[in-house]
Backbone as JSON, one array per atom type, in Angstrom:
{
  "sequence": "XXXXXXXXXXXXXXXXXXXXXXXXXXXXXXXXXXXXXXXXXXXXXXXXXXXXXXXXXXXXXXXXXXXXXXXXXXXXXXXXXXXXX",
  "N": [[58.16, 207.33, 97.06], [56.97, 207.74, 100.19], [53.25, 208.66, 101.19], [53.07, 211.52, 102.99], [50.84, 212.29, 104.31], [49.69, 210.43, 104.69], [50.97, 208.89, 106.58], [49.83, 210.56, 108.25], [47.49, 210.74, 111.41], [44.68, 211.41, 109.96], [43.03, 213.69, 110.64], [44.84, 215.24, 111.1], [45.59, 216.24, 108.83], [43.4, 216.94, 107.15], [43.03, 219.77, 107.3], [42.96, 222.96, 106.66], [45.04, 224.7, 106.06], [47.49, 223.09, 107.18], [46.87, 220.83, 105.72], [47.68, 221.55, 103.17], [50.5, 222.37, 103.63], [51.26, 219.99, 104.16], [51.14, 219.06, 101.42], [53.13, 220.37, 100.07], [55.23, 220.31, 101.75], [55.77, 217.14, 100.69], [56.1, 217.41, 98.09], [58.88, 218.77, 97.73], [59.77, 217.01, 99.23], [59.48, 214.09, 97.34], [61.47, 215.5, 95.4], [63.79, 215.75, 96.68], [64.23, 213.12, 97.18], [64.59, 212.34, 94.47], [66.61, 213.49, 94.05], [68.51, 212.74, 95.42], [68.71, 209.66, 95.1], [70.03, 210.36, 92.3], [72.19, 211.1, 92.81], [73.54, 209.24, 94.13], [73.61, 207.12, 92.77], [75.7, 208.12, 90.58], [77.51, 208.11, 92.29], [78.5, 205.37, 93.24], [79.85, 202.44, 92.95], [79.91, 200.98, 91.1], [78.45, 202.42, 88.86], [79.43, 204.92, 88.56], [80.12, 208.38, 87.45], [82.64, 210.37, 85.97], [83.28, 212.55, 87.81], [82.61, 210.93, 90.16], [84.22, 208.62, 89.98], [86.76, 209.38, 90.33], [87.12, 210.42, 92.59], [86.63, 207.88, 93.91], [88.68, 206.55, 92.79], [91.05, 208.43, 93.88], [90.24, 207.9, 97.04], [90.48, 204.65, 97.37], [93.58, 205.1, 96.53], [94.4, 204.54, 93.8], [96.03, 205.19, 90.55], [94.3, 207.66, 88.8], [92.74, 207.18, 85.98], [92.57, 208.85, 83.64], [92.87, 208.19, 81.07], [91.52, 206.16, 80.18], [88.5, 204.36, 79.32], [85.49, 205.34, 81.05], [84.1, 202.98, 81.94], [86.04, 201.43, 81.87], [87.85, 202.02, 83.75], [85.64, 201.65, 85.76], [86.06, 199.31, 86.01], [88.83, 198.99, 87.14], [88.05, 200.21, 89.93], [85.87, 198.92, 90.52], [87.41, 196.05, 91.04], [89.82, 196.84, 92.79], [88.13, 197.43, 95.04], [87.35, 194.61, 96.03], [89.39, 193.53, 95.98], [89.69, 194.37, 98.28], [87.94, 192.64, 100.4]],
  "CA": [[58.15, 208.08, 98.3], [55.76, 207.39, 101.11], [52.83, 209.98, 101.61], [53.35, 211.58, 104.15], [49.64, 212.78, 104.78], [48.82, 208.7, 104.93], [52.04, 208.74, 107.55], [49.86, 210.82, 109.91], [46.0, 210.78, 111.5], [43.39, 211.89, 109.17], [41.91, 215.04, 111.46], [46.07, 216.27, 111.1], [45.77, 216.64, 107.06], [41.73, 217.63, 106.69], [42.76, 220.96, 107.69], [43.58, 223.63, 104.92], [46.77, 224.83, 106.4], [48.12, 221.67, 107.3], [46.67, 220.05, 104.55], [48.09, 222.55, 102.45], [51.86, 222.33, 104.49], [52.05, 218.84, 103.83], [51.43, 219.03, 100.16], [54.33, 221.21, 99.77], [56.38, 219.1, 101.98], [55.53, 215.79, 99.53], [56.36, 217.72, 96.73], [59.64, 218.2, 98.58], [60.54, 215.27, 99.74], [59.68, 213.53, 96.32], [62.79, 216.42, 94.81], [64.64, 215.57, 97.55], [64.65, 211.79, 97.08], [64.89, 212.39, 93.51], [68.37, 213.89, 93.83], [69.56, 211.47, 96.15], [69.14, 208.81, 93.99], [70.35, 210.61, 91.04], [73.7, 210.77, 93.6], [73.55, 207.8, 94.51], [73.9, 206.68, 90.79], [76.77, 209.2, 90.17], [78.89, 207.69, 93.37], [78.25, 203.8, 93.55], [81.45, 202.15, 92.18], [79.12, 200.33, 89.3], [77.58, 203.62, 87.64], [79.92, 206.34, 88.85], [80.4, 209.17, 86.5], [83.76, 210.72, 85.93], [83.78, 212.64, 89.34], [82.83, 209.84, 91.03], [85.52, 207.63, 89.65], [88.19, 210.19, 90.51], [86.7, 209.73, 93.9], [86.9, 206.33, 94.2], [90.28, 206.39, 92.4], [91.75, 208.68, 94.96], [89.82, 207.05, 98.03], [91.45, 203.91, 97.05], [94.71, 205.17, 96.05], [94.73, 203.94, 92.59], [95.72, 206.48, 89.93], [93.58, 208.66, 88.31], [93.04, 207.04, 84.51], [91.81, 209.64, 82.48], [93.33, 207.99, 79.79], [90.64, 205.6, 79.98], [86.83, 205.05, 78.87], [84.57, 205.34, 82.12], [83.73, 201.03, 81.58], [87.57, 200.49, 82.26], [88.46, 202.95, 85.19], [84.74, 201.47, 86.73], [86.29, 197.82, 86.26], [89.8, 198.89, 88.13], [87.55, 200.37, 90.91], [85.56, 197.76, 91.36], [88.41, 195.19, 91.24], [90.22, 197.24, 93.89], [87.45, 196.69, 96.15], [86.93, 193.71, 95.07], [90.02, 192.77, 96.75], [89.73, 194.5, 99.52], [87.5, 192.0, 100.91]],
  "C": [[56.8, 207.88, 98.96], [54.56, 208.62, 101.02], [52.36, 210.39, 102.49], [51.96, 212.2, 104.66], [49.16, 211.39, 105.32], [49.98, 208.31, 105.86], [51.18, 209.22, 109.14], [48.32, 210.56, 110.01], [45.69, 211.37, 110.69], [43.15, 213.46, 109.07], [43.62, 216.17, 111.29], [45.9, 217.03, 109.62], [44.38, 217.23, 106.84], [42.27, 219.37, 106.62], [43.84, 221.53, 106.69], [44.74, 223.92, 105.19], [47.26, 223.63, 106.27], [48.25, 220.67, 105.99], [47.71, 220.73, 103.38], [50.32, 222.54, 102.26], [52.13, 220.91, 103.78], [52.0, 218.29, 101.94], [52.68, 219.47, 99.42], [55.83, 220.53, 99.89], [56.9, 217.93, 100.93], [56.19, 216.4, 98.37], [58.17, 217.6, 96.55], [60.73, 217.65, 98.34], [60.46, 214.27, 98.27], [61.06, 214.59, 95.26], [63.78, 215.84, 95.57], [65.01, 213.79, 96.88], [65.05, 211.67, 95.29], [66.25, 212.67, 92.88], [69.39, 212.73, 94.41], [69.88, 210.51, 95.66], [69.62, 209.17, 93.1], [72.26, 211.01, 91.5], [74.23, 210.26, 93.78], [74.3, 206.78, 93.77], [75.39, 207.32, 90.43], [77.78, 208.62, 91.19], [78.95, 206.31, 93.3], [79.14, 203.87, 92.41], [80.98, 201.7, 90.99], [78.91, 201.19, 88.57], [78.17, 204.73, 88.46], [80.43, 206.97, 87.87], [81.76, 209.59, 86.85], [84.12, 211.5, 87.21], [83.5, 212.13, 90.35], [84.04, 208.89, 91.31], [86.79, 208.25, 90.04], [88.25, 210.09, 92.06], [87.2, 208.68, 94.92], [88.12, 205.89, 93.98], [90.97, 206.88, 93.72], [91.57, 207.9, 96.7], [91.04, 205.84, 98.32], [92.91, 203.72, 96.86], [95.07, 204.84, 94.78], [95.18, 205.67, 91.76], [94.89, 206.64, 88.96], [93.65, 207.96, 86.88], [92.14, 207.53, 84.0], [92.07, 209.29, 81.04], [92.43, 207.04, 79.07], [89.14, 205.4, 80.01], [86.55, 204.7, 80.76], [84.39, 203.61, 82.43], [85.32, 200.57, 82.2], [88.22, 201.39, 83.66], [87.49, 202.23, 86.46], [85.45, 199.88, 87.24], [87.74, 198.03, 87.48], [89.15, 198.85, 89.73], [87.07, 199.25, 91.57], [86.12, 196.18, 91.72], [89.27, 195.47, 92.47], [89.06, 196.87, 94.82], [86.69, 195.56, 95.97], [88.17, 192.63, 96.47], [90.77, 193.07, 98.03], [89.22, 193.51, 100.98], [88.07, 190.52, 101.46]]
}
């Protein structure tokens, strides 16, 4: 994550409030981006966890295989769009 004090002039961050404000922010915004990716991970058809894949299953239309490991539901998925293209 960028920091966002080195995003703005100098004379904006010196100052204790401000300075203070944007520490908080950073702290933040590094949580923030921390989740997103950890979402990110959880939905993307390669490394989607089980309510991703149900997701992507329904999205798609495929059905739902709970009968199968996570590795073989990810391969249908990404075979379905696969040949969507």
């Amino acid at each position: 994550m960028a920091d966002v004090k080195g995003t703005l002039p100098p004379f904006v961050s010196r100052g204790r409030v401000m300075g203070a404000l944007l520490d908080s922010a950073q702290s933040e915004l590094e949580a923030l981006e921390s989740e997103a990716r950890a979402a990110a991970c959880r939905m993307a058809a390669g490394t989607a966890d089980e309510k991703g894949l149900a997701l992507w299953e329904e999205e798609l239309g495929l059905d739902e295989r709970g009968d199968l490991p996570l590795e073989g539901r990810r391969a249908l998925v990404l075979a379905a769009l696969d040949q969507m293209e």
